[in-house]
PQR file of N, CA, C, O and H, with PARSE charges and radii, in Angstrom:
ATOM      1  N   UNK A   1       0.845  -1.182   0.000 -0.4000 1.5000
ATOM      2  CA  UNK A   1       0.000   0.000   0.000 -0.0000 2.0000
ATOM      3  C   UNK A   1       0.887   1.240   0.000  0.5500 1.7000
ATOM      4  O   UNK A   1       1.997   1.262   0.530 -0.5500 1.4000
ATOM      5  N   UNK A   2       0.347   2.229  -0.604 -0.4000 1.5000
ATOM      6  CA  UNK A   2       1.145   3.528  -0.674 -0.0000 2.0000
ATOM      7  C   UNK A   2       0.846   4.662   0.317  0.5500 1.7000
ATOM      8  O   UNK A   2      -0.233   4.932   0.845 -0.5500 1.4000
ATOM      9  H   UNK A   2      -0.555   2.211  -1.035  0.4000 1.0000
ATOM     10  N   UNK A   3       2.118   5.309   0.465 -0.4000 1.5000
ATOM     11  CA  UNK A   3       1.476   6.393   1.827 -0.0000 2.0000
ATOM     12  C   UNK A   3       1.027   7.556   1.351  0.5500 1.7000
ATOM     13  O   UNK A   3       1.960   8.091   0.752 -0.5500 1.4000
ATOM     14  H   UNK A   3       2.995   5.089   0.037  0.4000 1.0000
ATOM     15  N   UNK A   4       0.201   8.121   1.323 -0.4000 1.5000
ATOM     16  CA  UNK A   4      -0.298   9.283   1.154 -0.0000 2.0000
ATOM     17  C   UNK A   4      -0.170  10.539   1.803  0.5500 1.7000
ATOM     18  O   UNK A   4      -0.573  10.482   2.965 -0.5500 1.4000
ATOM     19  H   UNK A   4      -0.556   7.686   1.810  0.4000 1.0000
ATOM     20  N   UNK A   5       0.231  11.596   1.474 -0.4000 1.5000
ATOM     21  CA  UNK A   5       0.469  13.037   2.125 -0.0000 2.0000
ATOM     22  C   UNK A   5      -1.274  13.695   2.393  0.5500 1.7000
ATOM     23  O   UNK A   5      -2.038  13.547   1.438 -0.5500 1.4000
ATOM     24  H   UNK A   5       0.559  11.642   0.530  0.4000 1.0000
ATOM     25  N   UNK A   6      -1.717  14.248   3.410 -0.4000 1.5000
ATOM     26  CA  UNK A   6      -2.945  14.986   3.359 -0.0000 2.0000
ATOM     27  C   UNK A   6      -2.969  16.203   4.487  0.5500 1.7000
ATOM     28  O   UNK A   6      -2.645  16.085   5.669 -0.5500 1.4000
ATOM     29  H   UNK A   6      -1.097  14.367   4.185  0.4000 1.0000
ATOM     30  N   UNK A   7      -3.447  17.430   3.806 -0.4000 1.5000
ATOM     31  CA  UNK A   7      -3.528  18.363   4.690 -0.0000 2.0000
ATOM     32  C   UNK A   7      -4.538  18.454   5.247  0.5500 1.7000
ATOM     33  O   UNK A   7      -5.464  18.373   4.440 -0.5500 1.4000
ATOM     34  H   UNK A   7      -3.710  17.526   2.847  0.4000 1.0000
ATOM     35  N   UNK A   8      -4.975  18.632   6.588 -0.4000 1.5000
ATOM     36  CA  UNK A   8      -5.837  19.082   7.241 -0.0000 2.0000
ATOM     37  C   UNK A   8      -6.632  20.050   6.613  0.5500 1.7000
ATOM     38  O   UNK A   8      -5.776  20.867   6.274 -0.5500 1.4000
ATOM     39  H   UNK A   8      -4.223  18.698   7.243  0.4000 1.0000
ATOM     40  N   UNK A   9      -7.986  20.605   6.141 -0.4000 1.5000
ATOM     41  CA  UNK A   9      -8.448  21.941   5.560 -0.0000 2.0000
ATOM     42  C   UNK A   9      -8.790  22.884   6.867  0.5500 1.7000
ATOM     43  O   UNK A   9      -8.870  24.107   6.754 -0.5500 1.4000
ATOM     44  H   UNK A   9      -8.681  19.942   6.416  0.4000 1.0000
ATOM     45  N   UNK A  10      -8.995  22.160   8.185 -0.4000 1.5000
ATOM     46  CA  UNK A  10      -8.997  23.425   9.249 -0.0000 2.0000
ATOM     47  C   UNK A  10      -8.012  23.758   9.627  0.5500 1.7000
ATOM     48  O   UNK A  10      -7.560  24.890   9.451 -0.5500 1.4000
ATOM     49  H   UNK A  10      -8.930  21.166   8.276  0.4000 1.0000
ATOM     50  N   UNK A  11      -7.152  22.355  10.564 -0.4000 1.5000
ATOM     51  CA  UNK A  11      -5.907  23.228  10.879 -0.0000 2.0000
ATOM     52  C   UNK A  11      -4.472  23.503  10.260  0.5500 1.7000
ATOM     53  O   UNK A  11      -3.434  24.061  10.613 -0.5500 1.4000
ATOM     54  H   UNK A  11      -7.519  21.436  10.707  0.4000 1.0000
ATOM     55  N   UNK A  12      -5.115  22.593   8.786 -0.4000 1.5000
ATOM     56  CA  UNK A  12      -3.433  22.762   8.144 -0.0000 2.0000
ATOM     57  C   UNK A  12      -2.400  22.341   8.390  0.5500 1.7000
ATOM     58  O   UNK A  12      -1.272  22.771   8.145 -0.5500 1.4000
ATOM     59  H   UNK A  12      -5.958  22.139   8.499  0.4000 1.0000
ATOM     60  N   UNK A  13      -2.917  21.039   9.139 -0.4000 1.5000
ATOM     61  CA  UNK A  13      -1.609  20.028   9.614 -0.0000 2.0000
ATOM     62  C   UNK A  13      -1.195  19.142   8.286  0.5500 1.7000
ATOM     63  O   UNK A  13      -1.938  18.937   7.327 -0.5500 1.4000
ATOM     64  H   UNK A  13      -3.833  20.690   9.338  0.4000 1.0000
ATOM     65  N   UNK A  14      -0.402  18.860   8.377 -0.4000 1.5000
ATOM     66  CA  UNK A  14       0.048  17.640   7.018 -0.0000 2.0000
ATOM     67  C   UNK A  14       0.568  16.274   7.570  0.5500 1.7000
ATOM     68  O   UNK A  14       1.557  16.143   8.291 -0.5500 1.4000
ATOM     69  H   UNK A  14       0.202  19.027   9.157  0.4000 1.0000
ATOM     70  N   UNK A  15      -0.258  15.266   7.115 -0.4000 1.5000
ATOM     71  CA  UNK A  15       0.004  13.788   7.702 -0.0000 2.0000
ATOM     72  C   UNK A  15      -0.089  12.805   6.811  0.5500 1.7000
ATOM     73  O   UNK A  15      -0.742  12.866   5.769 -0.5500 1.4000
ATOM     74  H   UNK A  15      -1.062  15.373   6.529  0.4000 1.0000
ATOM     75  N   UNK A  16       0.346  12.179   7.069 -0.4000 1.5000
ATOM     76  CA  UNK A  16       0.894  10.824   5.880 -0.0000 2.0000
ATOM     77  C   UNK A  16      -0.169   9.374   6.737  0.5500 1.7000
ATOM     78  O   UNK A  16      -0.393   8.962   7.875 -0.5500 1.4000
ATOM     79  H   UNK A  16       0.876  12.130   7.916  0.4000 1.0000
ATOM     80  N   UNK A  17      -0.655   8.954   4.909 -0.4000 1.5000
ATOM     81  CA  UNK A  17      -1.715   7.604   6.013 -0.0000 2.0000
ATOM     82  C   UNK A  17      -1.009   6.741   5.013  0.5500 1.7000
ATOM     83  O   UNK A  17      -0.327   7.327   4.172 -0.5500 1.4000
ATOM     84  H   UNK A  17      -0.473   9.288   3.984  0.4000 1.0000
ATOM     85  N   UNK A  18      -1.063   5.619   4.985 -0.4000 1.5000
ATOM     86  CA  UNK A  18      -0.681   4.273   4.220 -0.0000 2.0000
ATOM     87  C   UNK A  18      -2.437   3.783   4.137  0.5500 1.7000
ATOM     88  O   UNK A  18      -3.157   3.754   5.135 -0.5500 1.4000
ATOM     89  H   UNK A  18      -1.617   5.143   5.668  0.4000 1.0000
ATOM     90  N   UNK A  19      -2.762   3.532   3.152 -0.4000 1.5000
ATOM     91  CA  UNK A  19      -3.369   3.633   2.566 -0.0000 2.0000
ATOM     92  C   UNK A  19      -3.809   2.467   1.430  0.5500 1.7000
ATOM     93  O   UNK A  19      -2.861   1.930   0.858 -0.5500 1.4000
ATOM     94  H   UNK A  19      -2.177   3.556   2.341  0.4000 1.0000
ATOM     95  N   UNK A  20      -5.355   1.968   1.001 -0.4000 1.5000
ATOM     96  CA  UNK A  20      -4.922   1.611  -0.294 -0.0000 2.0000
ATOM     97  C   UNK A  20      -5.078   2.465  -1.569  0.5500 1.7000
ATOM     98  O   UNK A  20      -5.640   3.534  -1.331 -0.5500 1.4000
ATOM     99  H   UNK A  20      -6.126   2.404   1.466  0.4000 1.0000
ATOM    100  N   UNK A  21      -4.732   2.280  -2.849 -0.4000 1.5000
ATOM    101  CA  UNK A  21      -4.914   2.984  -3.862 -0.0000 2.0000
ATOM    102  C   UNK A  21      -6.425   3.132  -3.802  0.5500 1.7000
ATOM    103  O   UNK A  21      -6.760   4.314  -3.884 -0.5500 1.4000
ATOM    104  H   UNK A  21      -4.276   1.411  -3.042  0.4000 1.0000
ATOM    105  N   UNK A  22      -7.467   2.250  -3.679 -0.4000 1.5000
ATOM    106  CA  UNK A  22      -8.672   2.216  -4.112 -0.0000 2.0000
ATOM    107  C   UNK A  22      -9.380   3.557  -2.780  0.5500 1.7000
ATOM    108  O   UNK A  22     -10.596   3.748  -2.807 -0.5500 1.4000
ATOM    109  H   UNK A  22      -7.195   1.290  -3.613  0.4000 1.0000
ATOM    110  N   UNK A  23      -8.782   4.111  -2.059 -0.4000 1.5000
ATOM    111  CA  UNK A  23      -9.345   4.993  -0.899 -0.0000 2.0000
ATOM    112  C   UNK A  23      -8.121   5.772  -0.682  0.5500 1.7000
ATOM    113  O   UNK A  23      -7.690   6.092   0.425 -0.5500 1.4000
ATOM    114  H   UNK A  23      -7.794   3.956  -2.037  0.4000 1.0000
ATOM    115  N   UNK A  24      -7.504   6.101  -2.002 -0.4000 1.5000
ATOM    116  CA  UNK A  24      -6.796   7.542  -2.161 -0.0000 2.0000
ATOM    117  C   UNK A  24      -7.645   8.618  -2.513  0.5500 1.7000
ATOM    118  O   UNK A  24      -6.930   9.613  -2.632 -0.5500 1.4000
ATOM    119  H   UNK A  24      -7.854   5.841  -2.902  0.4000 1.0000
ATOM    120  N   UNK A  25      -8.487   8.813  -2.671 -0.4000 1.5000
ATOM    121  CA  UNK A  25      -9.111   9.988  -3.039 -0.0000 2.0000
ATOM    122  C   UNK A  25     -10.792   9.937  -2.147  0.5500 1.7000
ATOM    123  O   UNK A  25     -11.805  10.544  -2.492 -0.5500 1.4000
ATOM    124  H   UNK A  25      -9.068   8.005  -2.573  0.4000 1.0000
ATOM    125  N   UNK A  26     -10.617   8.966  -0.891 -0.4000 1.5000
ATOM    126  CA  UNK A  26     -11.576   9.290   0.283 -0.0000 2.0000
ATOM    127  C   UNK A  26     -11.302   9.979   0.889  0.5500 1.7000
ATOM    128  O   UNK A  26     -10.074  10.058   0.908 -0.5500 1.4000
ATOM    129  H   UNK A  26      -9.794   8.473  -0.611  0.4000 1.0000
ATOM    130  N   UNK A  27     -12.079  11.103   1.930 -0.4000 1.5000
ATOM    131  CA  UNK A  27     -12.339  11.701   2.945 -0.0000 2.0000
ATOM    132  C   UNK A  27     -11.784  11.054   4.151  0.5500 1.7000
ATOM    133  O   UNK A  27     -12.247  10.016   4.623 -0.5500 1.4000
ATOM    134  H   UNK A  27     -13.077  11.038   1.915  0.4000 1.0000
ATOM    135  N   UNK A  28     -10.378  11.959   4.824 -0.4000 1.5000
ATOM    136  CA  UNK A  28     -10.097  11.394   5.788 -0.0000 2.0000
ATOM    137  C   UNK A  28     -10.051  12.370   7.127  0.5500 1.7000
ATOM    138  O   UNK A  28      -9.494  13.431   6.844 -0.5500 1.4000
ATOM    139  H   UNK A  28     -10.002  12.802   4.441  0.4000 1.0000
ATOM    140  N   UNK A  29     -10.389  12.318   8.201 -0.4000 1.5000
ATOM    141  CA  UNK A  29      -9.768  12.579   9.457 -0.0000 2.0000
ATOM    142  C   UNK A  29      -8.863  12.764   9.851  0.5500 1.7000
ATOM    143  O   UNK A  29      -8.068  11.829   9.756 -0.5500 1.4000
ATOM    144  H   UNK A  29     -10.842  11.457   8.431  0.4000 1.0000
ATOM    145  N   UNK A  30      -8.423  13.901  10.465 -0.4000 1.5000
ATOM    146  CA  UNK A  30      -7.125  14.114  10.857 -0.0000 2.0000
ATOM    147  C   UNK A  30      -6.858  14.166  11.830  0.5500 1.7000
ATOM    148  O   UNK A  30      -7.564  14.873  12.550 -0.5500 1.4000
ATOM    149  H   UNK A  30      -9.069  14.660  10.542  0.4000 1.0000
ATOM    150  N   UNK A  31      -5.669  13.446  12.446 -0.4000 1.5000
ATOM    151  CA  UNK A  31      -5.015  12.535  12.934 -0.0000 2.0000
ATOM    152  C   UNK A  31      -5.317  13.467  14.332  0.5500 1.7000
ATOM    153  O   UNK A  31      -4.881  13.101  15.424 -0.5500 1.4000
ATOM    154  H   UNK A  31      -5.095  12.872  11.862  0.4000 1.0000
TER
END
């Protein structure tokens, strides 16, 4: 599985999830 970079849109944190390809482009929670 690949890790993915994602920014937070409130607080603008940036976090990395591992991930699969098929739920790279889902809605995630931050961490």
């Amino acid at each position: 599985m690949p890790i993915y970079e994602y920014r937070c849109m409130d607080c603008r944190k940036k976090f990395d999830l591992l991930r699969p390809m098929s739920q790279s482009t889902e809605p995630t929670e931050c961490p």
